[in-house]
C-alpha positions as CSV (number, residue, x, y, z in Angstrom):
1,X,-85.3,-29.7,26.4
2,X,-85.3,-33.2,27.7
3,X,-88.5,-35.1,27.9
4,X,-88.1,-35.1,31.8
5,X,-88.3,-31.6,32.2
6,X,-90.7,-31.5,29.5
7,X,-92.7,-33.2,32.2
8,X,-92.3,-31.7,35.3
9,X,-93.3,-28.5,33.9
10,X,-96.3,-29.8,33.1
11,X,-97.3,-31.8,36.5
12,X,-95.9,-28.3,38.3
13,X,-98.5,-26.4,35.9
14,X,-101.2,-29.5,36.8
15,X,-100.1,-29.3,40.8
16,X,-101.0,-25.4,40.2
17,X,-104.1,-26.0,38.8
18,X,-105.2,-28.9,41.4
19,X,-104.9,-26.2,44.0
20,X,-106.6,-23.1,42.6
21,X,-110.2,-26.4,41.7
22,X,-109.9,-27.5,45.8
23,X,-110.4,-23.2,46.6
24,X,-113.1,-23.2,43.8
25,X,-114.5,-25.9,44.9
26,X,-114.4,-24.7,48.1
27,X,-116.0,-21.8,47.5
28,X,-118.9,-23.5,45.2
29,X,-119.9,-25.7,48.0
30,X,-119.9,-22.3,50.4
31,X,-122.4,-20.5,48.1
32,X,-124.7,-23.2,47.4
33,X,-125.0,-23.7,51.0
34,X,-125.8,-20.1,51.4
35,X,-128.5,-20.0,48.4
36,X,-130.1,-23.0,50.3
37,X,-130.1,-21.2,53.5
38,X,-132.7,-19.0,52.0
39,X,-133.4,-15.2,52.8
40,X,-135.4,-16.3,56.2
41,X,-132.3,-17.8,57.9
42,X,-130.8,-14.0,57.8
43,X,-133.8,-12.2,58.7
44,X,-134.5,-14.7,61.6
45,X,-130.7,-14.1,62.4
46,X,-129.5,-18.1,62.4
47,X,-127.0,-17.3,59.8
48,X,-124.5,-16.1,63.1
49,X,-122.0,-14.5,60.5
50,X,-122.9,-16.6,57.4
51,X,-124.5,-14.0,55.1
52,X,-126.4,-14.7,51.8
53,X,-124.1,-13.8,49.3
54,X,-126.8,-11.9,47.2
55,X,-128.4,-10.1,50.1
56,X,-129.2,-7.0,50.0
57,X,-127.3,-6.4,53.3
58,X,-123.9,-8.3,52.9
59,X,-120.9,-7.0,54.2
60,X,-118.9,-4.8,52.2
61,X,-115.6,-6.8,53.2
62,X,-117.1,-10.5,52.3
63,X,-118.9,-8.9,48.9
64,X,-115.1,-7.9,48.1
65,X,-113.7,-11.5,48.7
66,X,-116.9,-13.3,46.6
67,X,-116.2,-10.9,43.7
68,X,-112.6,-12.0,43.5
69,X,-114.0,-15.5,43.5
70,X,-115.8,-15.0,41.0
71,X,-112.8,-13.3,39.3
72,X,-110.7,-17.0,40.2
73,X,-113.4,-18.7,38.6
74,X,-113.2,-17.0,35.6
75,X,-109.2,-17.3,35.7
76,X,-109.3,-21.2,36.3
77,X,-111.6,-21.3,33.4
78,X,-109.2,-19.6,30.8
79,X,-105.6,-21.3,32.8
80,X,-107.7,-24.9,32.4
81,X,-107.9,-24.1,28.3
82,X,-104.1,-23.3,28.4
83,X,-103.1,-25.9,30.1
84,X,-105.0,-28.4,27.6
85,X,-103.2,-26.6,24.5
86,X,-99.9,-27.1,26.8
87,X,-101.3,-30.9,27.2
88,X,-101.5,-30.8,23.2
89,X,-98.8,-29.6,22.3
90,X,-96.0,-31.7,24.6
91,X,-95.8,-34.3,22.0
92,X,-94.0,-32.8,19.5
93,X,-92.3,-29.6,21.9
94,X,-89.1,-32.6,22.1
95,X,-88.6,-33.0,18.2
96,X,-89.2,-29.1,18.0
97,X,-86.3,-28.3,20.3
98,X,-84.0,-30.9,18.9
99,X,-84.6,-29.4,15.5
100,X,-83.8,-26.0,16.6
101,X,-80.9,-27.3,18.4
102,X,-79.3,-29.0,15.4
103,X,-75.7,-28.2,14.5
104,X,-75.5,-26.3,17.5
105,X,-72.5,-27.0,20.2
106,X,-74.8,-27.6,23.4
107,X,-78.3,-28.0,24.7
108,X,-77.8,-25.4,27.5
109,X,-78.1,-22.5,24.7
110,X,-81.7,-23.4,24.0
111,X,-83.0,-24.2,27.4
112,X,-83.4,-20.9,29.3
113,X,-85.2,-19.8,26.3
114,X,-87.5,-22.3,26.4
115,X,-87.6,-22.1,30.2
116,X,-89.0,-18.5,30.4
117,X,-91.4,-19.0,27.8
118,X,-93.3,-21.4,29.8
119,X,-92.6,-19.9,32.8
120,X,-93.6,-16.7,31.4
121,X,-97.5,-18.3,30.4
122,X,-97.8,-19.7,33.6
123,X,-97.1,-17.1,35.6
124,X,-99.3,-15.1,33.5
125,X,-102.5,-17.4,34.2
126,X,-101.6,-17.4,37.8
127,X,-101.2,-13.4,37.8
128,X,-104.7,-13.2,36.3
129,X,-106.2,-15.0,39.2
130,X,-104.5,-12.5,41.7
131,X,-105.1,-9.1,43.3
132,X,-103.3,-6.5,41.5
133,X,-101.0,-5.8,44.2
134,X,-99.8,-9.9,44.0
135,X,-100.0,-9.2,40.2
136,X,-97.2,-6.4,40.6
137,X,-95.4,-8.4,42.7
138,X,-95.2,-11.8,40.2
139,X,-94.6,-8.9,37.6
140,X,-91.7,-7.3,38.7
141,X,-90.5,-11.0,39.5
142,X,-90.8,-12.1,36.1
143,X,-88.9,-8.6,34.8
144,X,-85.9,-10.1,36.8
145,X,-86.3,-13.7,35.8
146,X,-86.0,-12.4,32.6
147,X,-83.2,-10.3,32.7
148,X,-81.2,-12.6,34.1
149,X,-82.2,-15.4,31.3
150,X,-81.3,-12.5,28.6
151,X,-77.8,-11.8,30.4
152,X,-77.6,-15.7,30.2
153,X,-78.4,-15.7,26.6
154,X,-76.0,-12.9,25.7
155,X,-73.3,-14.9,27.8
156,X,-74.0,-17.8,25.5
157,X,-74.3,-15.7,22.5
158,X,-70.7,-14.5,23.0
159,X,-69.1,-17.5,23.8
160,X,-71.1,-19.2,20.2
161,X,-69.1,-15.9,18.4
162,X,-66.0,-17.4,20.3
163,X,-66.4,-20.6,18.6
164,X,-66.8,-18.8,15.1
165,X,-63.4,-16.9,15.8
166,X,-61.7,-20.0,16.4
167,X,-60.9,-20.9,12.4
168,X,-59.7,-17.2,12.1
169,X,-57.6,-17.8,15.0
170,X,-56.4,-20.8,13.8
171,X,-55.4,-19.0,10.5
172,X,-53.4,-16.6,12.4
173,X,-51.4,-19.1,14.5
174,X,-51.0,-21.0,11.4
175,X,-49.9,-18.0,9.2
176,X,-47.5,-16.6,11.4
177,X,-46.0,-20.1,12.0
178,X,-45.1,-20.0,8.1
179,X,-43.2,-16.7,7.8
180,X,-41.2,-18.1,10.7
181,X,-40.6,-20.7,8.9
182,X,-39.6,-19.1,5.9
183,X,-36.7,-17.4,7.7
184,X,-34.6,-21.1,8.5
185,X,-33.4,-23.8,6.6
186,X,-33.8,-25.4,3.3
187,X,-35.7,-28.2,5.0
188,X,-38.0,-25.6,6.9
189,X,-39.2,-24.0,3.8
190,X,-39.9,-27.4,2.7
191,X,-42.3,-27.9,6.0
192,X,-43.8,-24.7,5.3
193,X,-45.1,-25.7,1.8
194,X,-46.5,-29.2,3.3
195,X,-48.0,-27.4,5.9
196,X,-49.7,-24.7,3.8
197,X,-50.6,-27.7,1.8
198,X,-52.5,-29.5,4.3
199,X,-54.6,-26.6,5.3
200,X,-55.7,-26.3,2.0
201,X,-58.7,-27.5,2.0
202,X,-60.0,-25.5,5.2
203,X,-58.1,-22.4,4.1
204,X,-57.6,-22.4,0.6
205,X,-60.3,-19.6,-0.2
206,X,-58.5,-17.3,2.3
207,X,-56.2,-14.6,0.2
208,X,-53.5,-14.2,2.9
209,X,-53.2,-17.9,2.6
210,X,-53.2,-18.2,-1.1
211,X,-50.4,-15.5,-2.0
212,X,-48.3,-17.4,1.2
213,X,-48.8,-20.7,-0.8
214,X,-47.6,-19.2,-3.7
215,X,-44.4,-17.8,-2.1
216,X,-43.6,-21.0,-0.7
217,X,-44.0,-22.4,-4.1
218,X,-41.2,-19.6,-5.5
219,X,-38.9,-20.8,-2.2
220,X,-39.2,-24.5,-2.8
221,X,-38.3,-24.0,-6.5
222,X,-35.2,-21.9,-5.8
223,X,-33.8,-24.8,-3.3
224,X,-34.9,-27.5,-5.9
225,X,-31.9,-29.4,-7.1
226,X,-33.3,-31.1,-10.6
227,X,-34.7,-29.7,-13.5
228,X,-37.8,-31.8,-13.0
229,X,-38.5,-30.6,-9.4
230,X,-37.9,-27.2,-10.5
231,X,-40.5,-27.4,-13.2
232,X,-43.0,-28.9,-11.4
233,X,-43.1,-26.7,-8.5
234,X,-43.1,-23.7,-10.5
235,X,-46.1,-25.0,-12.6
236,X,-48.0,-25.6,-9.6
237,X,-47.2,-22.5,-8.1
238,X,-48.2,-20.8,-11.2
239,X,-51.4,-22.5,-11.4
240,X,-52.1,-21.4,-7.4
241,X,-51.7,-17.5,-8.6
242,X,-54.2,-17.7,-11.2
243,X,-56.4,-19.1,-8.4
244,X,-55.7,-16.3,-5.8
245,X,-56.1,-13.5,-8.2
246,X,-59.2,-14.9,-9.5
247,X,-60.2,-15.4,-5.9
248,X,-59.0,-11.8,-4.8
249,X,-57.8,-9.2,-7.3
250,X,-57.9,-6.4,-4.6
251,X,-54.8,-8.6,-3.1
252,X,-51.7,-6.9,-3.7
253,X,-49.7,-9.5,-2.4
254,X,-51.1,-12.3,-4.8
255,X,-50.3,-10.1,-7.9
256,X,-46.9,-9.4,-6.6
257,X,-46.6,-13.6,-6.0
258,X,-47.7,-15.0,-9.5
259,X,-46.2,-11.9,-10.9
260,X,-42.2,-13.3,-9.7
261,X,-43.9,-17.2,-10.6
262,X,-44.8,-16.2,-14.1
263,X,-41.2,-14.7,-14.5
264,X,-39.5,-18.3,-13.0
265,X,-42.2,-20.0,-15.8
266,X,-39.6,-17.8,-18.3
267,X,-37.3,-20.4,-17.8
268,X,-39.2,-23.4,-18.8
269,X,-41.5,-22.3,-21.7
270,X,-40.7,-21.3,-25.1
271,X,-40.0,-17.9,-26.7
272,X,-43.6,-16.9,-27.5
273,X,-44.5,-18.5,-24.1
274,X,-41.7,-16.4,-22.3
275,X,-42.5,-13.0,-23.4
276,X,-46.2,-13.9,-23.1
277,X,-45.4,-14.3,-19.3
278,X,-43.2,-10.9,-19.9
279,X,-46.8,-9.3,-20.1
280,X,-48.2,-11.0,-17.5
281,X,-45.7,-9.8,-15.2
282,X,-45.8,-6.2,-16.1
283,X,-49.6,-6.3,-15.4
284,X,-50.0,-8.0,-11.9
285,X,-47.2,-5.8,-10.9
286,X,-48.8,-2.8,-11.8
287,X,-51.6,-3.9,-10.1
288,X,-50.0,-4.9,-6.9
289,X,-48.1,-1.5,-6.8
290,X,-51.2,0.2,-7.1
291,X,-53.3,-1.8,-4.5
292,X,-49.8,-1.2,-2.2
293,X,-47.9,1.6,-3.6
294,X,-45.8,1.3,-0.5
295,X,-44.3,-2.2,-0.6
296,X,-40.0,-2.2,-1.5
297,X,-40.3,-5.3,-3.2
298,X,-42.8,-4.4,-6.1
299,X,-40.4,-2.0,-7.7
300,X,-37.5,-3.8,-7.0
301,X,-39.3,-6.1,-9.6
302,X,-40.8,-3.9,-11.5
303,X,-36.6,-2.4,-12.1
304,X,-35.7,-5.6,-13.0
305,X,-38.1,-5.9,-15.7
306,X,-37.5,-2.2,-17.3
307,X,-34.0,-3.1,-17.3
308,X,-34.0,-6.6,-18.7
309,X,-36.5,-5.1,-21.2
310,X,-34.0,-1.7,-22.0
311,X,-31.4,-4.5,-22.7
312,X,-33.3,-6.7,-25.1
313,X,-31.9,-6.9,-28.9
314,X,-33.9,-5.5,-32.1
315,X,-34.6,-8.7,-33.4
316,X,-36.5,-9.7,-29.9
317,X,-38.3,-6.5,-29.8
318,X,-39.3,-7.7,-33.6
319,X,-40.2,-11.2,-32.2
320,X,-42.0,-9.5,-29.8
321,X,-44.0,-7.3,-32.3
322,X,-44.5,-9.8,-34.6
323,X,-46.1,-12.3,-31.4
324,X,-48.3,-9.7,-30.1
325,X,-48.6,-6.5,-32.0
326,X,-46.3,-4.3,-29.6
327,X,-43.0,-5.0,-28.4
328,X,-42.4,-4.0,-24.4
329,X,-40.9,-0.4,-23.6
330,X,-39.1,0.5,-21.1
331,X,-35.3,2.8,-20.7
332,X,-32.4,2.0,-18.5
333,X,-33.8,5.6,-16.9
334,X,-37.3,3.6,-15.9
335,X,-35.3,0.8,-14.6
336,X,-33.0,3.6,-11.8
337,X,-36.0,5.4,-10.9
338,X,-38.1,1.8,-9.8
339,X,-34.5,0.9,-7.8
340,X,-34.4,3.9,-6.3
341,X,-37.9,4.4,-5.5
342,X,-37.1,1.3,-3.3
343,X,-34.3,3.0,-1.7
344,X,-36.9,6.1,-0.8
345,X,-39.2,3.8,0.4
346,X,-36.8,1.6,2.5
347,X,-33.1,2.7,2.5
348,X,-30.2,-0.4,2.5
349,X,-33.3,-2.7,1.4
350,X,-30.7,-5.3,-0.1
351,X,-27.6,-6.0,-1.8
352,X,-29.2,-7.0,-5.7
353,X,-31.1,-3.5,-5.2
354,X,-27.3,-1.6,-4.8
355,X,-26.3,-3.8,-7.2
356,X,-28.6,-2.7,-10.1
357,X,-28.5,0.7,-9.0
358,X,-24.6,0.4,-9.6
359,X,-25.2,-1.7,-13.2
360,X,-28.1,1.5,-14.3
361,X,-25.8,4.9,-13.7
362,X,-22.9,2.6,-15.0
363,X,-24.6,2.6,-18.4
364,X,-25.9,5.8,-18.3
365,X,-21.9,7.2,-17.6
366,X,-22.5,8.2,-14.4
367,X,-19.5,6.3,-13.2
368,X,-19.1,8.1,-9.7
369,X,-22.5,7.3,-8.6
370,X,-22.3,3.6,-9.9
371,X,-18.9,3.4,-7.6
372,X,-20.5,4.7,-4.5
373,X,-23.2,2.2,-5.4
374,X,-20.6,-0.7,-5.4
375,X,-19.4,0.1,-2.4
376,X,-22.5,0.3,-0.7
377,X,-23.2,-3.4,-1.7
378,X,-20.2,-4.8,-1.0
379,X,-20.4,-3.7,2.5
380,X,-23.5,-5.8,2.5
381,X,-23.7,-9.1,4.2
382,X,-23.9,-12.3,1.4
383,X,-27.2,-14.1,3.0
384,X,-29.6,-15.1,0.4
385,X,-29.6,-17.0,-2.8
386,X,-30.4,-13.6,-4.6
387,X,-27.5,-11.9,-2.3
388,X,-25.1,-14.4,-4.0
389,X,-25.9,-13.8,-7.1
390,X,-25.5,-9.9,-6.4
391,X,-22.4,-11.0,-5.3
392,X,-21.2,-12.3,-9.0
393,X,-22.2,-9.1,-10.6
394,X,-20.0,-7.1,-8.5
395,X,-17.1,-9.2,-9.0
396,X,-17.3,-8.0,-12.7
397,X,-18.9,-4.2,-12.1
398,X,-16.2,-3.4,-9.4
399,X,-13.1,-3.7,-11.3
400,X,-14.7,-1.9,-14.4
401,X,-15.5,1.0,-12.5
402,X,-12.3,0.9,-10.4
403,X,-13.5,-0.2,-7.1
């Protein structure tokens, strides 16, 4: 509230209360001059409609008006107290409301509150010096003035949970901005990584950002062109999972992103290192399939790790034992059922899946389904960097099985 208004409250209040003392004082001078007219003047019949206001035979109609006098009286008394803590308390109403008002968007939110509360005392001091049909009438007014305020309030109220929506908002336009990117060029997954990037910091305790920011990571390592690049993104990207399934471990998503960015670490560590990261991937995908049993992707990977694992050597699955106590299991049967869970799930989901699918009833001699397999993914379009390599293996699988 500004100190203006501040004032002229107060000097409307004061104009109130200037009006009610000239009745009252009105009214004082009226009965002294009927106490001083003494009891004679009415018996002698000089008072010519001027009663004592004590005698015995006053009007009923003018001992009605004196006793609401006397009820003003009373009222002035008790509004002139108020008005004197009012008085009191202007000083420090100003710092009071900016306090309340800090960090807030506008002044306007504060003032009708502040508005009916005075307006609500004084019209309560006035009521009391009122007939009690006047005092139903200010009532009912004041019932109105406040519902209108509280609509008023609410309106504001709504349009404050606006401005709260607006990050969220802003996380949507953002988010969806990024998997359109992700669809385009080399140079546009680059932009979606420096833009994912520089929302960090207002975003980067969001899950649905983090597991994105970790996908970008896994894109901008695959289009990479040195070593050193490659490396460095995938580090990063690594270190950006850890953070989003600390952050979030009922995210499927993020398991199912550091999961594939621990299996590009593979490349870069050493052999403990690798099939420590083996491990890791096993787990978060379990995890992610069971937060989401319903997402393609997650046993795409998780066939591709029972079958690299169904092809591994008895001297790694020694390594392996030797490292950590167990060597990983897993059959060229685990690997088919993952692929073609994927297939259940979402039939023609992509070339490598056919691919594998060919490559796992290959080696388990089931040579007719393996061609039907090949032929299924050579009918498939050659898009991505994963369809390409797809592509390789069925250069060699088709003319073993005669396709």
């Amino acid at each position: 509230m500004a100190q203006g208004d501040s004032k002229a409250l107060v000097l409307g209040a004061l104009a109130g209360v200037a009006g009610i003392g000239l009745a009252v004082a009105f009214y004082q001078g009226f009965r002294s001059r009927r106490s001083a007219s003494g009891p004679w003047d009415y018996l002698n019949g000089q008072a010519t409609g001027e009663m004592m206001v004590n005698g015995p035979g006053l009007p009923r109609g003018q001992a009605e008006v004196l006793q609401r006098l006397e009820a003003l009286l009373q009222c002035v008394s008790e509004l002139k107290e108020e008005m004197k803590s009012l008085k009191n308390a202007l000083p420090t109403l100003q710092d009071h409301v900016r306090e309340e008002l800090r960090g807030s968007s506008s002044l306007h939110r504060t003032t009708p509150t502040r508005r009916k509360r005075a307006a609500g005392a004084i019209a309560a001091a006035r009521a009391g010096a009122r007939s009690s049909e006047e005092a139903e009438s200010e009532g009912g007014y004041m019932t109105a003035l406040t519902d209108s305020e509280e609509e008023e309030e609410q309106s504001d109220a709504e349009e404050e949970d606006d401005v709260e929506e607006q990050p969220a908002d802003k996380l949507c336009v953002l988010l969806e901005r990024i998997d359109s990117l992700r669809q385009g060029s080399d140079s546009d997954k680059r932009e979606c990584l420096n833009l994912l990037l520089e929302q960090r910091e207002e975003f980067g305790q969001n899950s649905t950002f983090l597991w994105r920011l970790i996908r970008a990571y896994c894109d901008v390592h695959d289009i990479s062109s040195t070593l050193e690049e490659k490396k460095t993104t995938a580090e990063t990207g690594k270190r950006a999972g850890e953070e989003a399934v600390g952050l979030n471990p009922a995210c499927a998503e993020s398991h199912q992103w550091y999961a594939i960015m621990c299996g590009i670490m593979a490349e870069y560590e050493t052999v403990q290192n690798k099939i420590k990261n083996g491990y890791i991937f096993k787990d978060h995908l379990d995890k992610a399939i069971g937060l989401k049993p319903q997402d393609p992707l997650s046993y795409y990977l998780l066939g591709r790790w029972c079958y690299a694992v169904a092809q591994l050597s008895w001297i790694e699955r020694k390594v392996a034992a030797t490292l950590f106590g167990e060597p990983p299991s897993a059959t060229v049967e685990d690997a088919l059922s993952n692929f073609l869970k994927v297939e259940e799930i979402q039939p023609g989901y992509s070339k490598s899946n056919y691919a594998f699918l060919a490559k796992c009833y290959k080696d388990l001699g089931r040579r007719d389904k393996a061609r039907k397999m090949c032929e299924a993914a050579s009918s498939m379009n050659t898009v991505t960097k994963e369809d390409q390599e797809a592509q390789k293996e069925l250069e060699l699988l088709c003319p073993a099985l005669g396709v």
